[in-house]
N, C-alpha and C positions, 0 to 999 in steps of 0.2 A: 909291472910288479903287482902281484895282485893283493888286496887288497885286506887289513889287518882282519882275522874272525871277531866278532861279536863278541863282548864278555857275557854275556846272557847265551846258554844255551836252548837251541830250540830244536822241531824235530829233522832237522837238517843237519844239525850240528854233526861233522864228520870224528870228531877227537871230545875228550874229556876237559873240560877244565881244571879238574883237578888230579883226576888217573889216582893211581897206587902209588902211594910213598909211603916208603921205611915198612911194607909189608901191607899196612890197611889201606884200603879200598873206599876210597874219602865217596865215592860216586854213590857208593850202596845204599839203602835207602832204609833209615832204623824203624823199626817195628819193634811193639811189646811183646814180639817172642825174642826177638834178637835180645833182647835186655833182660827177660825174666826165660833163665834156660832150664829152670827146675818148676815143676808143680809147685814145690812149698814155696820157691822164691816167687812165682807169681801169686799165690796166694796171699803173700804176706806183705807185696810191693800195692794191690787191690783191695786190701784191708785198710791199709798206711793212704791212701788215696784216699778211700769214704773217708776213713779218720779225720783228714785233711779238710776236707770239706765240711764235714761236722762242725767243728770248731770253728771255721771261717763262719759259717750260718750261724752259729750260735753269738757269735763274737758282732754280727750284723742285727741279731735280734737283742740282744743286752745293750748296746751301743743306742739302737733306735728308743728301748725302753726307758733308759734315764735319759734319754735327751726329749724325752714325750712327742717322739716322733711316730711312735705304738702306745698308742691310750687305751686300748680295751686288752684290758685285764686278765679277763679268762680266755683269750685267745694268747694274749701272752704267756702263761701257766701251762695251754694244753701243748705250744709248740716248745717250749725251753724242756717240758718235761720229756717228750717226744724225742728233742735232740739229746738228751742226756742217757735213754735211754740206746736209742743207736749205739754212742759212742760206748755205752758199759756195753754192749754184744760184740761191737766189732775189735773192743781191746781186750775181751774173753777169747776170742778166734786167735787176735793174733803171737796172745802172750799163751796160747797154750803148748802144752807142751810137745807136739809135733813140730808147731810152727817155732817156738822159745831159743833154738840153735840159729834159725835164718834169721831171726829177727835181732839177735845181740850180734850177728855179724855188720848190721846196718848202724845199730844201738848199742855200740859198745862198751857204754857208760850206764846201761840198764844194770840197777841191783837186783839184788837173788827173786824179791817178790816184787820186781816190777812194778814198784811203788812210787820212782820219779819215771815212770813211761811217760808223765806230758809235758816234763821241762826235760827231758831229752826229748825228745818231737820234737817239741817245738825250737829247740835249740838247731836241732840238723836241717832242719828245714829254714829256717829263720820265720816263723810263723810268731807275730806278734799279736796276743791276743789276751789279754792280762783280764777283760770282763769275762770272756768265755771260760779262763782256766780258773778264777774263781770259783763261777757257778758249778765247772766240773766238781772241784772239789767239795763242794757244799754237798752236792747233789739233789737240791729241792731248784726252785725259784726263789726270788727275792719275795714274791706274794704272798708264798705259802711260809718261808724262812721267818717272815716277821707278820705273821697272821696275827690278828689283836683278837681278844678278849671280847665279843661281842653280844652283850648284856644289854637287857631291857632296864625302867626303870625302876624296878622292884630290886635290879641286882641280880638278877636270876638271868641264868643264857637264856639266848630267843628260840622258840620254836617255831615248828612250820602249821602249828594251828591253824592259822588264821592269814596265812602266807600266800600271798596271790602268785610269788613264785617259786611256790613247790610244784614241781613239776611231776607230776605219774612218773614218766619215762626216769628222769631221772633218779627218783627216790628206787627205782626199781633195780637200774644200773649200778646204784651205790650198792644198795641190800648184796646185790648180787654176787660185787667185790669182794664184798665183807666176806661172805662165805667162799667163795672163790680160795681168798688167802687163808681163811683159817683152815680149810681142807688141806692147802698146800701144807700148812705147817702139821697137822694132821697126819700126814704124809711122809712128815719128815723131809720135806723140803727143806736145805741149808744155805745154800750158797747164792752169793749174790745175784748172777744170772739167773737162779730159779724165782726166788723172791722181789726182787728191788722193781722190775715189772707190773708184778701182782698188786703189790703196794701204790704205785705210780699210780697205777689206773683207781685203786679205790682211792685216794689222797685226793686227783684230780675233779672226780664224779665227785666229792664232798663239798668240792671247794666251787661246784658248777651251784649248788644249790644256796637258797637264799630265803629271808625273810624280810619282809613288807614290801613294797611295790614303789617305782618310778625314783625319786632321788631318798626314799626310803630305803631301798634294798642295801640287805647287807649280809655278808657268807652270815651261813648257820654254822651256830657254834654249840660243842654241848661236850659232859665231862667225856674227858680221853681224849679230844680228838689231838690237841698237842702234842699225844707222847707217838701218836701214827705218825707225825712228823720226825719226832727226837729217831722212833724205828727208821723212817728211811733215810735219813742220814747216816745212821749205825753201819746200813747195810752198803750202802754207799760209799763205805770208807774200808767196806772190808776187803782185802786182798784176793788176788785172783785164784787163790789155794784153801784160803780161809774160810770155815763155815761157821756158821752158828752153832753153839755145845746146846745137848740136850735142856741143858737149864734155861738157856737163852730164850730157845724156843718156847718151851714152857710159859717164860714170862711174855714172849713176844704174844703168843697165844691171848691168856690172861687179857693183857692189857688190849688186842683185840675185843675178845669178847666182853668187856665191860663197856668199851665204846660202842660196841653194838647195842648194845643193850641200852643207851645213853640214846645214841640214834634213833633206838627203836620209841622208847617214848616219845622224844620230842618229836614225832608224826600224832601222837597223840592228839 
């Protein structure tokens, strides 16, 4: 009698383990084309996947940050801002409206403006991640969120007069911001994906810069720079269809260019 086949197949094996039943073909070997049979549906299953991971990272760097398992600061700022901004491009890609059919057939429970897109995620997936879907919705960091008031002793914000860490490069990269986003708005730039970027970057380059030196240093603060915060929150909460009205921009402007102008002296 010979002798029972091996449950493990090898490349001898003569028969299948498991063969075809009730029609599928248990043998076959799954592939992300076998899964995604449409362009829009792998685009939208490859967007849902960074998404995926965004949040895990993001959810690993807020986690490490209040447990002061990450203590430097502006490396925390530059990467929370970095991942938040990911996540607004790749939920612009996947909520738009090529992709907006394939995507409520996954997210059934998405309303009209795609406005709980991350408690469904996170629901369909079982992605538990309550620091990162915060900070989504904030859309700053918590450093910049609760940035203090920082005043010398006359009362007056500090500048970079006398500042061992104003740094050329960076007073240059902030300037640069500055105009960067007022052109955009200039421009008539609206919408979140155009703007919340632009801003990111000059918010962060502001918040790299600093006055007095060693366990002196502290961000430079000067009028306006607050309400660049209150703006990308604004922008941050806007919908995936939603823009900025002529007036908005107006004021978004405005209130730019008077912090420039703020910025610009305290180099003085």
């Amino acid at each position: 009698m010979p002798a029972p086949q091996a449950y493990a197949p090898t490349t001898t094996t003569s028969r299948s383990i498991l063969g075809t039943r009730n029609g599928v073909n248990h043998d076959q070997e799954i592939t992300r084309g076998s899964i995604t049979k449409t362009p829009a549906l792998k685009t939208v299953y490859e967007s849902l996947c960074e998404i995926f991971s965004v949040v895990s990272a993001l959810e690993v760097v807020e986690n490490s940050f209040v447990k002061d398992f990450l203590t430097d600061k502006e490396k925390y700022t530059a990467t929370v801002m970095r991942l938040i901004n990911q996540y607004n491009i790749l939920v612009q890609t996947v909520t738009s409206e090529a992709n907006s059919p394939t995507l409520k057939e996954i997210l059934p429970g998405l309303t009209a403006d795609n406005g709980n897109f991350l408690t469904e995620f996170q629901k369909k997936y079982r992605l538990h991640a309550s620091l990162a879907a915060d900070r989504l919705k904030t859309g700053v960091p918590v450093t910049i969120e609760q940035l203090p008031a920082v005043q010398n002793e006359q009362g007056a914000p500090n500048t970079l007069r006398s500042s061992v860490g104003a740094n050329a490069r960076l007073v240059a990269e902030a300037t640069g911001n500055f105009i960067t986003t007022m052109d955009a708005l200039k421009l008539e730039y609206s919408s979140k994906l155009q703007l919340h970027p632009l801003l990111s970057s000059l918010v962060i380059s502001l918040n790299e810069l600093s006055t007095g030196s060693g366990a002196e240093t502290k961000p430079i603060d000067f009028v306006g720079k607050s309400k660049l915060v209150t703006w990308l929150i604004k922008l941050n909460n806007l919908g995936d269809t939603e823009q900025l009205s002529a007036e908005e921009r107006e004021d978004f402007l405005m209130d730019l260019d008077l912090a420039y102008g703020a910025f610009y002296n305290s180099l003085a």
